[in-house]
N, CA and C atoms as a LAMMPS dump frame, in Angstrom:
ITEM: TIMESTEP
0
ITEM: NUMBER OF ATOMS
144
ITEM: BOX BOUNDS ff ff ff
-5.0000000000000000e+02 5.0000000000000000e+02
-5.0000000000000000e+02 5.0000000000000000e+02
-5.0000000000000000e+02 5.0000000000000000e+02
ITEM: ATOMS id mol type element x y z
1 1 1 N 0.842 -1.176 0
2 1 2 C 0 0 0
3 1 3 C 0.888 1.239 0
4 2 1 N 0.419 2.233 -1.062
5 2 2 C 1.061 3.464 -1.103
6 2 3 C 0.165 4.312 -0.364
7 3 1 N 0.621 5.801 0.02
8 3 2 C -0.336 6.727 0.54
9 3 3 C 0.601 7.722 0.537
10 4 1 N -0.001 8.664 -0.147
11 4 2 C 0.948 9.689 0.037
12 4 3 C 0.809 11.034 1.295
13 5 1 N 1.487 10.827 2.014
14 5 2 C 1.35 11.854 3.776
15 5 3 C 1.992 13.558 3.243
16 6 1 N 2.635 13.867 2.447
17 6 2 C 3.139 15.191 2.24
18 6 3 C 3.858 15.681 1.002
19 7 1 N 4.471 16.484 1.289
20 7 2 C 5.727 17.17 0.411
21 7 3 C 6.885 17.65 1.199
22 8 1 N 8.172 17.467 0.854
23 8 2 C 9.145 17.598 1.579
24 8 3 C 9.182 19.332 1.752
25 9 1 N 9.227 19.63 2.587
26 9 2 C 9.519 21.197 3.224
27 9 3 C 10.358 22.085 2.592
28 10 1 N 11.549 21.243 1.681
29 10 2 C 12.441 21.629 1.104
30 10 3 C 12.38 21.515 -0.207
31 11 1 N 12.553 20.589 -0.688
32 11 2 C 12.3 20.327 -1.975
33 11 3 C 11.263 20.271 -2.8
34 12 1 N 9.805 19.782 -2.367
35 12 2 C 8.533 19.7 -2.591
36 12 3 C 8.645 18.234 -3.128
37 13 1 N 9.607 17.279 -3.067
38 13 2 C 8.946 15.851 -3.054
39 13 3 C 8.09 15.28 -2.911
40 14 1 N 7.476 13.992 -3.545
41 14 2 C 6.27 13.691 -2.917
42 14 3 C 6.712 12.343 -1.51
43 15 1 N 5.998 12.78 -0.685
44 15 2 C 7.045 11.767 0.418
45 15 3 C 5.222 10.847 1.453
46 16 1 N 5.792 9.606 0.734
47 16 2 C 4.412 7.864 1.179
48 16 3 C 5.088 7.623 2.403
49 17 1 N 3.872 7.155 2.775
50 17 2 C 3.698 5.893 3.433
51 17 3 C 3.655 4.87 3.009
52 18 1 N 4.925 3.795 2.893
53 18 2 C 5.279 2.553 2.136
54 18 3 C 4.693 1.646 2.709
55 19 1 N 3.403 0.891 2.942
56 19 2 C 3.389 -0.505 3.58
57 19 3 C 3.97 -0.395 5.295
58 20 1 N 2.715 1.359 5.832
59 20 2 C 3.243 1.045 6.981
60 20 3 C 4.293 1.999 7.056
61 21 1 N 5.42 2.114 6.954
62 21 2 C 6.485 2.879 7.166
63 21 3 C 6.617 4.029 6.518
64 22 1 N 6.918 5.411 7.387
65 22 2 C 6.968 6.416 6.816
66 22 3 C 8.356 6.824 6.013
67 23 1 N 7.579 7.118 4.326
68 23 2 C 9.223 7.27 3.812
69 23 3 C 9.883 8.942 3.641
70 24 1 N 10.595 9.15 4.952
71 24 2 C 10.749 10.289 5.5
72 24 3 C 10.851 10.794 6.229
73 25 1 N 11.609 12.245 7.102
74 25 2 C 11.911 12.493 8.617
75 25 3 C 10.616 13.729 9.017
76 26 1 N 10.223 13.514 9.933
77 26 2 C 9.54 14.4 10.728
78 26 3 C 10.46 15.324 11.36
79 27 1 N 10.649 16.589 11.668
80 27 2 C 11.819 17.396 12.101
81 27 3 C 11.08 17.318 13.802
82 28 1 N 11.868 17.697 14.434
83 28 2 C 11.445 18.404 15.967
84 28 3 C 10.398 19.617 15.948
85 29 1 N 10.522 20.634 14.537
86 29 2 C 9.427 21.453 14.237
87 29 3 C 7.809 21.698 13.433
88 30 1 N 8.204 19.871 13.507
89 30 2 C 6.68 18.959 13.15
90 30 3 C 7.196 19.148 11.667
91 31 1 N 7.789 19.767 10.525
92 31 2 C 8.199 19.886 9.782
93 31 3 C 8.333 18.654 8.771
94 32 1 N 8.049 17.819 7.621
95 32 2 C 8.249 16.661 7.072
96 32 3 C 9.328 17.095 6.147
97 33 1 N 10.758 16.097 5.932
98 33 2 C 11.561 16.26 4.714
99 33 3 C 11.626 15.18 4.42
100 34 1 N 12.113 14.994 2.835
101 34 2 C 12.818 13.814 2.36
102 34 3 C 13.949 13.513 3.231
103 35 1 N 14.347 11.96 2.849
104 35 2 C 15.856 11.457 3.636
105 35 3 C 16.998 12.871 2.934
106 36 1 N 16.764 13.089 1.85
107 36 2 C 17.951 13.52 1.297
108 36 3 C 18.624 14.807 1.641
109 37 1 N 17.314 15.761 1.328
110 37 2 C 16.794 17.096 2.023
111 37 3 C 17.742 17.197 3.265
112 38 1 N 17.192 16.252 4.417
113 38 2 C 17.121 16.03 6.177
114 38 3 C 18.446 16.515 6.368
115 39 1 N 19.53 15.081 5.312
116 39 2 C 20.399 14.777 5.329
117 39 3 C 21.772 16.054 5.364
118 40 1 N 21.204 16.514 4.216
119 40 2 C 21.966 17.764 3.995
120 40 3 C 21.655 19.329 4.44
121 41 1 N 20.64 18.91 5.18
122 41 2 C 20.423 20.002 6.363
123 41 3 C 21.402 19.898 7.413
124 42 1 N 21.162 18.586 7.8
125 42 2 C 21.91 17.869 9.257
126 42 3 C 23.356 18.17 8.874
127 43 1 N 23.931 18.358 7.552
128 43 2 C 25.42 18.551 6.896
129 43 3 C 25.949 20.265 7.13
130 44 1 N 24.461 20.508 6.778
131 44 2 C 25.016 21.862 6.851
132 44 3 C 24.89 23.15 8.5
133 45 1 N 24.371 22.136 9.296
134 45 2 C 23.733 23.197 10.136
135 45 3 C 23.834 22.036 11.744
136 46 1 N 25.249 21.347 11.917
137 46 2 C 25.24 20.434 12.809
138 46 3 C 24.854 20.939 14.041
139 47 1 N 24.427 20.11 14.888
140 47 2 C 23.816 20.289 16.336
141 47 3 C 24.93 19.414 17.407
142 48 1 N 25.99 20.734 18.238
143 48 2 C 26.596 20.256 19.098
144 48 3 C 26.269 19.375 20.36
């Protein structure tokens, strides 16, 4: 089962629910991104 829950915050991806599992990060600011997006946030803006 597909379902699609959003758009990435950043990019405007389309970001499912795969069979159950969300494909994608929820931020701490309720915020939804792609893995990729997240990724290169988390690259650019590290948390000591």
């Amino acid at each position: 089962m597909k379902e699609l829950i959003g758009y990435c915050n950043s990019c405007a991806k389309e970001i499912y629910c795969l069979e159950g599992f969300f494909n994608g990060i929820k931020a701490d600011d309720g915020k939804i991104y792609c893995f990729e997006c997240y990724e290169c946030n988390q690259k650019e803006n590290p948390q000591a």
